[in-house]
C-alpha positions in Angstrom: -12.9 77.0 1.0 -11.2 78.2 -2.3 -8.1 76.3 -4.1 -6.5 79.3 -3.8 -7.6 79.9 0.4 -5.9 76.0 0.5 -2.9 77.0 -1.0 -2.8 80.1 1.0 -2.6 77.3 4.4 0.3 75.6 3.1 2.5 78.8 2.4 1.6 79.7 5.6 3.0 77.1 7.5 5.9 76.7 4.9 6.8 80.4 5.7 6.7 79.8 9.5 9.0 76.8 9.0 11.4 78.3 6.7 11.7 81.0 9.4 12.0 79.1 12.2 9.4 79.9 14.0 7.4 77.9 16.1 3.9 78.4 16.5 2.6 78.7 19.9 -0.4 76.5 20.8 -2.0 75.4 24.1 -1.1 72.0 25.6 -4.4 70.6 24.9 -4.2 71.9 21.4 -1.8 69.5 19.2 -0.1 70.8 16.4 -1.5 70.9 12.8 -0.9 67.8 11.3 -0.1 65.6 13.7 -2.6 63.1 13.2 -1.4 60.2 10.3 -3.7 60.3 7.3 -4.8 57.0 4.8 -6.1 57.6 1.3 -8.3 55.4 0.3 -8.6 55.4 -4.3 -11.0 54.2 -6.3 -9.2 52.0 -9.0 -12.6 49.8 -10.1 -13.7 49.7 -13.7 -15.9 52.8 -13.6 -12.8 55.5 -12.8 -11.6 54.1 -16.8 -14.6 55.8 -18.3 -14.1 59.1 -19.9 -14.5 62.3 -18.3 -16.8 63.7 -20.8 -20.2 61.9 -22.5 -20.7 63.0 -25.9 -16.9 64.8 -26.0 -14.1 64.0 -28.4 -11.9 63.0 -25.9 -10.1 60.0 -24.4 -9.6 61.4 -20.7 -10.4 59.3 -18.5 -11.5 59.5 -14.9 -8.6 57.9 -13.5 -6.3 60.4 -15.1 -8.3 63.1 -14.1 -7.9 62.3 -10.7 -4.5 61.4 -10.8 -3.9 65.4 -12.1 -5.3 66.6 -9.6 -3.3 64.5 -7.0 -0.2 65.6 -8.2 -0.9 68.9 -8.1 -1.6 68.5 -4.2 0.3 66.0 -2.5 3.5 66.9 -2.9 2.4 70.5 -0.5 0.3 68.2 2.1 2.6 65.6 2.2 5.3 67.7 3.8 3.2 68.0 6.7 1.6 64.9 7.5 2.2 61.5 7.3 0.0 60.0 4.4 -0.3 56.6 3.4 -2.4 54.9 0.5 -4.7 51.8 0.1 -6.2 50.9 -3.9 -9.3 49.4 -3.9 -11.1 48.0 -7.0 -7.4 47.9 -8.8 -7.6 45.0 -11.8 -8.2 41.8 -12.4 -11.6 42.5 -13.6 -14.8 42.5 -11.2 -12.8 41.2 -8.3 -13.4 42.9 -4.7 -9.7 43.8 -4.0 -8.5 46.1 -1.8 -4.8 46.2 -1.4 -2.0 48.2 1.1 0.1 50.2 -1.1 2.1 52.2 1.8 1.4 53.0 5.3 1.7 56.6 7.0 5.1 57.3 5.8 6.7 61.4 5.6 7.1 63.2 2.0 5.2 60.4 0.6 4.2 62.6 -2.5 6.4 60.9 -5.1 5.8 56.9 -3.9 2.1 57.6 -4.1 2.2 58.8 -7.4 4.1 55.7 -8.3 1.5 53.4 -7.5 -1.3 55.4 -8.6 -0.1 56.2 -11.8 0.2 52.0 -12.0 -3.2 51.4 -11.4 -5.0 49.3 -13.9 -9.4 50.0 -12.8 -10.9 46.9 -13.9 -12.3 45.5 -10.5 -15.5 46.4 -8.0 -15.8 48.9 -5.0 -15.3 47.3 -2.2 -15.6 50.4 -0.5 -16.6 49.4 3.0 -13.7 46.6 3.3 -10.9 49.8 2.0 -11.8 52.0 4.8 -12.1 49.5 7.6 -8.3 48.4 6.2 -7.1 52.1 6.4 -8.7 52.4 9.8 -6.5 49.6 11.4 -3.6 50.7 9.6 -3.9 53.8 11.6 -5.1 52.0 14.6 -7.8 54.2 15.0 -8.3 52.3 18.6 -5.4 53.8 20.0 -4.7 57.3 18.3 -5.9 60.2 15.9 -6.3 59.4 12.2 -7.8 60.8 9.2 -8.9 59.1 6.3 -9.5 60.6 2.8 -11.9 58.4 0.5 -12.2 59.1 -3.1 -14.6 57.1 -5.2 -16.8 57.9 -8.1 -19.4 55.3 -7.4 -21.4 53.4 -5.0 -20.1 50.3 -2.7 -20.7 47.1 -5.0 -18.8 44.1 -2.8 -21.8 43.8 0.1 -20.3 46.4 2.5 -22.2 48.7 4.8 -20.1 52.0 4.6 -22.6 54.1 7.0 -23.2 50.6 9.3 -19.0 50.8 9.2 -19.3 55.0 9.9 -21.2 53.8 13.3 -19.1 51.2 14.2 -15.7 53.1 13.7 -17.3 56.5 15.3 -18.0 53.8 18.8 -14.5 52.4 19.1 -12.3 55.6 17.5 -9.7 57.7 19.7 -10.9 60.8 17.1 -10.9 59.1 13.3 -12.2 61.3 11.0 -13.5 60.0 7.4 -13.6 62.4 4.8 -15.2 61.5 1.5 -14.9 63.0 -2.0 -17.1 61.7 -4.5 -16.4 62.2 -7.6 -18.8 62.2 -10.7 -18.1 64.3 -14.0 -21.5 66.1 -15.2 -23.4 64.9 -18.1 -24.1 61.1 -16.8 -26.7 59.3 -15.9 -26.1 57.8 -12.8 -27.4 54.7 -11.5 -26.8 54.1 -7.5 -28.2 57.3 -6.2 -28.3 55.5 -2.5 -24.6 55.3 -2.7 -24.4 59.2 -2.3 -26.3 58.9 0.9 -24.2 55.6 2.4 -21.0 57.9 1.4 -22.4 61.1 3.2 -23.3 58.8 6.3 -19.8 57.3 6.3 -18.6 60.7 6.6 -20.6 62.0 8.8 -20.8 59.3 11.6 -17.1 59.9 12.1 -17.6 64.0 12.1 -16.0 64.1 8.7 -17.1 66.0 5.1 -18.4 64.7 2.0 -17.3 66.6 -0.6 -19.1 66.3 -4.3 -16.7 67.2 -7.4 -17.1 67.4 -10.5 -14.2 68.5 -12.4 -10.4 68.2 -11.6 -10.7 71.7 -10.2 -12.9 70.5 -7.4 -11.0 67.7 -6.9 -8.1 69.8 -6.1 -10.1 72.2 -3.9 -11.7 68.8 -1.8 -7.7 67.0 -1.8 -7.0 70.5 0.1 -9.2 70.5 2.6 -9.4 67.0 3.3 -5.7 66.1 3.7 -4.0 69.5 4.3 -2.8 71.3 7.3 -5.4 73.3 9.3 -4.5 77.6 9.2 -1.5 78.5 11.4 -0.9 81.4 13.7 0.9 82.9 15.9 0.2 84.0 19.5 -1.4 82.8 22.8 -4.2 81.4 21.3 -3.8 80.5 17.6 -6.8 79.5 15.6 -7.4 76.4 13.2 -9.7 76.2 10.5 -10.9 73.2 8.8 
């Protein structure tokens, strides 16, 4: 799906609510949305490297990503109810993972907050992040979706495709999505990580999506976290 397909979903919606209008969907289909979403950030010491090897430049991974998050939550977050969990934030080469905000509406502006505060310094303890987001959504009981966003490979002992079957067995519907993230031109180290991530997603019927540049960050943020396609009539169709 394009950035500009994405953005083409949320005016959609926007329109239809701006309207008044009320989409009509079938009892067994719920409305787009509904389901509370975590993100789950990458804040270890790798995300302070630069963006470019070789490049004059002092644009760092970090700040990369955090572009392209403000250029998309503040559309997705209208929507659904998002909520945010850091893991890897400093002191350095610790394994923390820390609750920033639960599933909260028009959450655009406090995530940005405590992104933009993030000091990477620590590991990527990955495994422990998402299993936190999971019962912050108690993912026993209801829908959730979580939206994982690292640029390396789980260094804190975790199991994230072990955690993928464990979550997909005891889940009412959670869906992991995961974005990795890894600017061209590196040599990286950890190639196994790709496949634990792609498990993770895939035990739990979600998408891995690779990016390399704050463009494809923007298009993967889209798709991940925003509202499926909305229309009107008897039987309106949702694509992911």
């Amino acid at each position: 799906m394009s950035i500009s397909a994405s953005i083409q979903q949320v005016a959609i919606v926007s329109a239809l609510l701006a309207a008044n209008i009320t989409p009509a969907y079938g009892e067994s289909q719920p409305p787009p949305c509904s389901e509370d979403a975590m993100i789950v950030f990458d804040a270890s010491g790798s995300m302070s490297g630069n963006v470019g090897l070789g490049m004059a430049t002092d644009r760092t991974r970090i700040d990369e990503v955090r572009s392209a998050f403000r250029q998309v939550l503040p559309s997705v977050t209208r929507f659904r109810r998002v909520g945010l969990i850091t893991y890897g934030p400093g002191p350095y080469q610790q394994c923390n993972v820390q609750l920033n905000l639960e599933p909260a509406p028009n959450a655009a502006k406090h995530i940005m907050r405590e992104v933009d505060a993030l000091t990477p310094a620590g590991k990527t303890p990955l495994t422990e992040a998402v299993r936190r987001a999971a019962e912050i959504l108690e993912f026993r009981s209801k829908p959730g979706v979580i939206v994982v966003l690292t640029d390396g490979e789980e260094t804190c002992g975790g199991q994230p495709c072990r955690l993928g079957e464990q979550l997909s067995g005891e889940a009412n519907q959670l869906t992991v999505h995961v974005i990795g993230y890894r600017p061209p031109g590196f040599s990286w180290t950890g190639e196994q990580s790709v496949v634990a991530a792609k498990c993770l997603a895939e035990k739990t019927g979600g998408l891995y999506s690779p990016a390399e540049t704050k463009e494809e960050l923007i298009e993967a943020l889209a798709k991940t976290l925003g509202c499926p396609m909305v229309t009107q009539g008897p039987s309106p169709s949702v694509a992911r």
